[in-house]
C-alpha positions as CSV (number, residue, x, y, z in Angstrom):
1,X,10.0,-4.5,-5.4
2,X,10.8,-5.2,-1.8
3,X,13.1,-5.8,0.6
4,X,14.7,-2.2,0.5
5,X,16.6,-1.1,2.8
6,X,15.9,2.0,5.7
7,X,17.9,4.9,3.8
8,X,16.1,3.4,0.5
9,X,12.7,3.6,1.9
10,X,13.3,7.0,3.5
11,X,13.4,8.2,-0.2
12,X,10.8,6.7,-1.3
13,X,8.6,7.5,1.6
14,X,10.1,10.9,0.8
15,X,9.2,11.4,-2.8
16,X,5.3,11.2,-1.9
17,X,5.4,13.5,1.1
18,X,8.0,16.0,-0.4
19,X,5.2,16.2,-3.0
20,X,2.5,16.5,-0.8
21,X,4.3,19.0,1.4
22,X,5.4,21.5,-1.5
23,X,1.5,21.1,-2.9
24,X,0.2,21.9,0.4
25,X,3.3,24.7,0.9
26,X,2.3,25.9,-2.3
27,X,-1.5,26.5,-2.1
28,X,-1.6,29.4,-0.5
29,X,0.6,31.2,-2.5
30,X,-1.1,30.1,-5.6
31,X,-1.6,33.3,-8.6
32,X,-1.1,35.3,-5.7
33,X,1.4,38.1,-5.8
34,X,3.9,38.0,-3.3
35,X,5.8,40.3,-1.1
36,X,10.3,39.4,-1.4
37,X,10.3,40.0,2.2
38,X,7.2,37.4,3.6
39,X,8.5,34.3,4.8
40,X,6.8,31.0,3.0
41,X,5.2,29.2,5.4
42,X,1.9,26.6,5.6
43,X,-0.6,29.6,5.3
44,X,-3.5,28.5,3.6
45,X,-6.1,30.0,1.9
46,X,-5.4,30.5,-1.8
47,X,-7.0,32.5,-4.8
48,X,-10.4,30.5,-4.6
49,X,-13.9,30.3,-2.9
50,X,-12.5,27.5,-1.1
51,X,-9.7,28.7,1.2
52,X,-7.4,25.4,2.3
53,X,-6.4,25.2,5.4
54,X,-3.1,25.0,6.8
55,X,-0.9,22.3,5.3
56,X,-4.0,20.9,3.6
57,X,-3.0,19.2,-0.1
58,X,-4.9,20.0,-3.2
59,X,-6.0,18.6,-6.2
60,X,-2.6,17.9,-7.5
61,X,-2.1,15.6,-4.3
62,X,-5.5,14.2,-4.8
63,X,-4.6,12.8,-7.8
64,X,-1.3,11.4,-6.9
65,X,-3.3,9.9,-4.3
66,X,-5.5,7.9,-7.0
67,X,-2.9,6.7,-8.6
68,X,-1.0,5.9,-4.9
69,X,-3.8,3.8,-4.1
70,X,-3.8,1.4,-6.6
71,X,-0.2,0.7,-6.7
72,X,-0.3,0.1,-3.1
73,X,-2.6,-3.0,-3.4
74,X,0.0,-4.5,-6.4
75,X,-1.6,-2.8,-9.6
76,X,-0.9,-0.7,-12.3
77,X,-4.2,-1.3,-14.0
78,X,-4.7,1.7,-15.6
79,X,-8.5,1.4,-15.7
80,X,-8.6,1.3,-12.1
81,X,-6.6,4.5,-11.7
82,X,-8.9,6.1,-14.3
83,X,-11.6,4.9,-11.9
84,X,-10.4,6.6,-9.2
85,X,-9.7,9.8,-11.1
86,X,-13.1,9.3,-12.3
87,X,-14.9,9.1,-8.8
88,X,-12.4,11.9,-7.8
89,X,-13.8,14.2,-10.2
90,X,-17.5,12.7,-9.5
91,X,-16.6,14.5,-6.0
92,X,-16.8,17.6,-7.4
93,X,-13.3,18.9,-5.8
94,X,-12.4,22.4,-4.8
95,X,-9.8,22.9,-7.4
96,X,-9.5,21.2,-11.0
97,X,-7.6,22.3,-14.1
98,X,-9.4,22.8,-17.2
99,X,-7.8,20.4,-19.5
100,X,-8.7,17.9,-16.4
101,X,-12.1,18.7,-16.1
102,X,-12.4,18.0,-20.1
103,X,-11.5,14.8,-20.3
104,X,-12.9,13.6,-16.9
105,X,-16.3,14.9,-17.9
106,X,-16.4,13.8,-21.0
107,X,-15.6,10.3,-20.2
108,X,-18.6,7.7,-19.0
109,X,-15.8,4.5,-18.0
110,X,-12.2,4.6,-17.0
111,X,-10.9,3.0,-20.9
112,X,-12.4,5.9,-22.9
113,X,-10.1,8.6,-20.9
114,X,-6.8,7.7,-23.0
115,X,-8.6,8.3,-26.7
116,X,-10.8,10.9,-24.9
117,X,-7.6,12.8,-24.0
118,X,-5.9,12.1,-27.5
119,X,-8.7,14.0,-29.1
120,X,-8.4,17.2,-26.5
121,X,-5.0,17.7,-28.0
122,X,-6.2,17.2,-31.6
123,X,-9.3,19.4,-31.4
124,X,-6.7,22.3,-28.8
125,X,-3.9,23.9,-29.5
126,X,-3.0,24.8,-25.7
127,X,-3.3,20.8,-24.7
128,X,0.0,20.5,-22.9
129,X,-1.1,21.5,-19.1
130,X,1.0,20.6,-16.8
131,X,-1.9,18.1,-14.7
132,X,0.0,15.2,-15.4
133,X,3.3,16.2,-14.0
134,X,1.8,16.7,-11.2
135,X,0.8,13.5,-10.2
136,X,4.3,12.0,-10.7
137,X,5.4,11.6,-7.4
138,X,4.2,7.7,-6.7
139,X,4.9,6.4,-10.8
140,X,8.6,4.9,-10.2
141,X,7.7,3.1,-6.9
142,X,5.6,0.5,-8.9
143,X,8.9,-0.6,-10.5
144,X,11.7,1.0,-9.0
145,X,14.3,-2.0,-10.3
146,X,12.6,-1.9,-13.7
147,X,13.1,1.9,-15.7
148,X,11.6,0.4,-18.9
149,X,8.6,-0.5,-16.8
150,X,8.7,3.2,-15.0
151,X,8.7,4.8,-18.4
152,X,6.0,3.3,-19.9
153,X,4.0,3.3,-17.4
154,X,4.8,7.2,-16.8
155,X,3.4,8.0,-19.9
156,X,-0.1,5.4,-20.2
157,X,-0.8,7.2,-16.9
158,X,-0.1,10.9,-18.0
159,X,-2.5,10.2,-20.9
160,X,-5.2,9.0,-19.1
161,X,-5.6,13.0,-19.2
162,X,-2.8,14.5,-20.7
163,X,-1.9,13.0,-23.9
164,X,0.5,15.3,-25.7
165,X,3.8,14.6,-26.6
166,X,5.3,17.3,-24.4
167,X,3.7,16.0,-21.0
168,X,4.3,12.4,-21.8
169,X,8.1,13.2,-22.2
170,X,8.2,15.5,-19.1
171,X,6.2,12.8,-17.0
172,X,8.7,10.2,-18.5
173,X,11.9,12.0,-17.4
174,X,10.4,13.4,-13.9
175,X,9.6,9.7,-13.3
176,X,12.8,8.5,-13.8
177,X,14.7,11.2,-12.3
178,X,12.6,10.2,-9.3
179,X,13.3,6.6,-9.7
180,X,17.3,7.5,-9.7
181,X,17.1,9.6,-6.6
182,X,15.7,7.1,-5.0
183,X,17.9,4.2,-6.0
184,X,21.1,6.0,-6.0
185,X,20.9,9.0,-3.9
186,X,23.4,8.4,-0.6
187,X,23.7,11.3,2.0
188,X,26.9,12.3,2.3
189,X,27.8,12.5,-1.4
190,X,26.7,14.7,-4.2
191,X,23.8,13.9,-6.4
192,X,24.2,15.1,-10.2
193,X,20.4,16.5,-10.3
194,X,21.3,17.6,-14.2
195,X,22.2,13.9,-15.2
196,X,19.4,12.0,-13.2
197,X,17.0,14.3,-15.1
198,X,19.0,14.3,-19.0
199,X,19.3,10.0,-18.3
200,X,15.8,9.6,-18.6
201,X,15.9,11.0,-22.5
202,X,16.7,7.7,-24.4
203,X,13.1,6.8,-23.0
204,X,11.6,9.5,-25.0
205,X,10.2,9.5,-28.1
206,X,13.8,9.7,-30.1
207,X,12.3,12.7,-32.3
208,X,11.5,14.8,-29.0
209,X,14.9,14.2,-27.4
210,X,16.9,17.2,-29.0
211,X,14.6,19.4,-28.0
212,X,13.8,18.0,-24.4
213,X,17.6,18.3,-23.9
214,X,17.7,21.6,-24.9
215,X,15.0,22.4,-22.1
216,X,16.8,20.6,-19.5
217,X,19.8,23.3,-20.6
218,X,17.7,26.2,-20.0
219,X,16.3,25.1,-17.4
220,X,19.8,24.4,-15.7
221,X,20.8,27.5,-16.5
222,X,18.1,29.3,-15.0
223,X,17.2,32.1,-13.4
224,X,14.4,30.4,-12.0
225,X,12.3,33.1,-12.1
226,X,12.1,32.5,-16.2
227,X,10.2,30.1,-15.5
228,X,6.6,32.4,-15.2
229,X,3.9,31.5,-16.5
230,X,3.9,27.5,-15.6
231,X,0.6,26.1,-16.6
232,X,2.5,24.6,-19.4
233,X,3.4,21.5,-18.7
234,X,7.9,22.3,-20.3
235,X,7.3,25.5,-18.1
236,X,6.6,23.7,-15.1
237,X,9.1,21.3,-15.5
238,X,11.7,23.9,-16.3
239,X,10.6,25.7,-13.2
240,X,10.6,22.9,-10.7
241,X,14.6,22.1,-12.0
242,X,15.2,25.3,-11.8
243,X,14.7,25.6,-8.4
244,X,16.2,23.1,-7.5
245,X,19.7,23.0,-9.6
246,X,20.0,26.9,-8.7
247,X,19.7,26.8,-4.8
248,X,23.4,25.9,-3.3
249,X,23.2,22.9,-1.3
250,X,24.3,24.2,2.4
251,X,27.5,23.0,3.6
252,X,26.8,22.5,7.1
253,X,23.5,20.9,6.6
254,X,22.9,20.0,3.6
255,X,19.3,17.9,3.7
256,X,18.3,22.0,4.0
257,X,18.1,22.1,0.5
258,X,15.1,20.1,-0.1
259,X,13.2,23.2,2.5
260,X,15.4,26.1,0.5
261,X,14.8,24.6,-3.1
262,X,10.8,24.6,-2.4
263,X,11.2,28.1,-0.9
264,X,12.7,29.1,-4.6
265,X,9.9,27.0,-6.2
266,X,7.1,29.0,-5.1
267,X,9.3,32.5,-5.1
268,X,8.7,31.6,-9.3
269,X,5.1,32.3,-8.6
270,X,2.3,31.3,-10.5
271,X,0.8,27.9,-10.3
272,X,2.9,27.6,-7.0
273,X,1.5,24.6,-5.4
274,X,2.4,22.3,-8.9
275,X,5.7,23.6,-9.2
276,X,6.5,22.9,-5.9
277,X,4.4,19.4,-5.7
278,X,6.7,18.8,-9.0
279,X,9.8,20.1,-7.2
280,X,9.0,18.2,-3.7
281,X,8.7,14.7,-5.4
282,X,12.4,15.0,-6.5
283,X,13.9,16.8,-3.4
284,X,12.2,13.7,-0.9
285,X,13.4,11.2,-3.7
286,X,16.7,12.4,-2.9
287,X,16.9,14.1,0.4
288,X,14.5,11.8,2.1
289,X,11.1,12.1,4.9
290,X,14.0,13.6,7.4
291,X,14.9,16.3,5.3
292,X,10.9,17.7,5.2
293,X,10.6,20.3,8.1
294,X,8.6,18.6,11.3
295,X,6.5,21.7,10.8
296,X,5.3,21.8,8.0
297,X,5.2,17.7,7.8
298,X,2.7,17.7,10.9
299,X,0.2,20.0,9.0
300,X,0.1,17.7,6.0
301,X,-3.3,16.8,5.4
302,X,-5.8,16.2,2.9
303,X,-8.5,13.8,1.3
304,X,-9.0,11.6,-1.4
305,X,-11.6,13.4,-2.6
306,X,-14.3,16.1,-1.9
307,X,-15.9,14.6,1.2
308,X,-13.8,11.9,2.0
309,X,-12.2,11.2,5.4
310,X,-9.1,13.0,5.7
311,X,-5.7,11.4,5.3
312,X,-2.3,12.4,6.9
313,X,1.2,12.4,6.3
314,X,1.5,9.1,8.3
315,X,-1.2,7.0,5.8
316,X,0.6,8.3,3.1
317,X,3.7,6.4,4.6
318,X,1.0,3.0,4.8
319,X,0.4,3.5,1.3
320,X,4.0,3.9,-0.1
321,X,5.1,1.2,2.0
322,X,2.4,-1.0,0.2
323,X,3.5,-0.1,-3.2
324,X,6.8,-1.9,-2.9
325,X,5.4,-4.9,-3.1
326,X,5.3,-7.1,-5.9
327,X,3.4,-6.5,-8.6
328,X,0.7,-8.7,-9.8
């Protein structure tokens, strides 16, 4: 797609670094308890032997990032994303989630991920992490005029890893509810959050919509705070809406929301840095880069992988800017 306009490409710009900024916002916070009183800020460090710096992403960036890059050069070859993800986890990154690290071992070349991941959720029970949502944030820029397109491809890409029902659906609507934001979203008016997520259902599989509908009610519904534990891919969905359908959009400046909203995100606790990736890709869909506070924005940071050279906020901009064009 090109020839969007500025406010248009604010958004989309703005889906990868909210993203990016609640992952790197999160990461510190991560399985960490937290005091009600401490102010969430770009801290750093986290629950593992690797501490992250200040503002740097993590591995649900990283991954986003993967699938980023090939969208930028005109693809959606889902081999060559599972190469990347493949030479990502050849890296051997900091931080990687189980169900990740399962099929990404197991798998010798990109086209065995998709039936590698299948059998994971035959052969587990708890096969519905929440790795794939993730990595949503750059999906609906590779067809933002096409939402057929956008749903499909949401889910082949979710399974290169994450093949179950549950995180194909939630990819699918996240996707879309991102690709609506994006498209529709206009600054001085209101933006129905609920409907942009519950129009994404007729692209689910038709015997899963009555139930993701349901979840879309609870999660409206809220508290937020329900929403603990969110390694589950529903949980972490439900968490990120939450958060953001339950903080009041201020009055007097309202673009404050996207900052508030991923302030409630990580107050859920847990696996803060997803929920508030997942949360960030919808808040800078709709409230665009401008809305993303200068400073936490200037501490974005992060590689591609383990040893890579690091990336910023700004070639993250290049590489959304290069995934409007037209496919191949």
């Amino acid at each position: 797609m090109t020839g969007v306009d500025d406010a248009t490409f604010d958004r989309v710009v703005g889906a990868v670094l909210g993203s990016a900024t609640g992952d790197a916002l999160g990461a510190g916070y991560e399985f960490l308890p937290q005091d009600p009183d401490q102010e969430i800020a770009m801290i750093g460090g986290g629950p593992f032997a690797h501490k992250w710096a200040k503002g740097e992403w993590t591995d649900d960036t990283q991954m986003a990032v993967a699938i980023l890059d090939v969208i930028a050069t005109g693809s959606t070859d889902l081999e060559e994303i599972g190469a990347n993800f493949l030479a990502w986890h050849a890296s051997n990154p900091y931080d990687m989630g189980n169900q990740t690290r399962s099929v990404l071992s197991t798998a010798d070349y990109p086209e065995e991920l998709t039936a590698i991941a299948n059998a994971y959720v035959d052969a587990n029970e708890r096969s519905a992490g929440n790795g794939g949502l993730m990595r949503t944030a750059p999906v609906a820029l590779a067809a933002l005029d096409d939402r057929v397109e956008i749903a499909q491809l949401a889910g082949s890409i979710a399974s290169l890893t994450h093949a179950h029902p549950d995180s194909v659906a939630a990819c699918v609507l996240w996707s879309l509810a991102i690709q609506e934001a994006i498209t529709t979203a206009e600054p001085d008016q209101v933006f129905d959050w609920e409907a942009a997520t519950r129009n994404g259902l007729q692209h689910v599989a038709e015997d899963h919509r009555g139930r993701w509908d349901a979840l879309i009610t609870e999660a409206i519904t809220g508290p937020p705070g329900l929403f603990n534990p969110n390694g589950y891919v529903v949980t972490a969905f439900q968490a990120a809406l939450s958060a953001i359908v339950n903080t009041p959009v201020p009055s007097e400046q309202p673009a404050d929301h996207l900052r508030e909203a991923l302030v409630a995100a990580i107050r859920i606790k847990d696996d803060t840095d997803t929920v508030a990736a997942i949360a960030g890709a919808l808040l800078g869909a709709r409230w665009g880069t401008g809305a993303i506070p200068e400073e936490w924005l200037n501490l974005v940071h992060g590689d591609r992988r383990r040893g890579s050279t690091q990336i910023t906020a700004g070639d993250l901009e290049e590489l959304a800017r290069g995934a409007l064009q037209p496919r191949e």
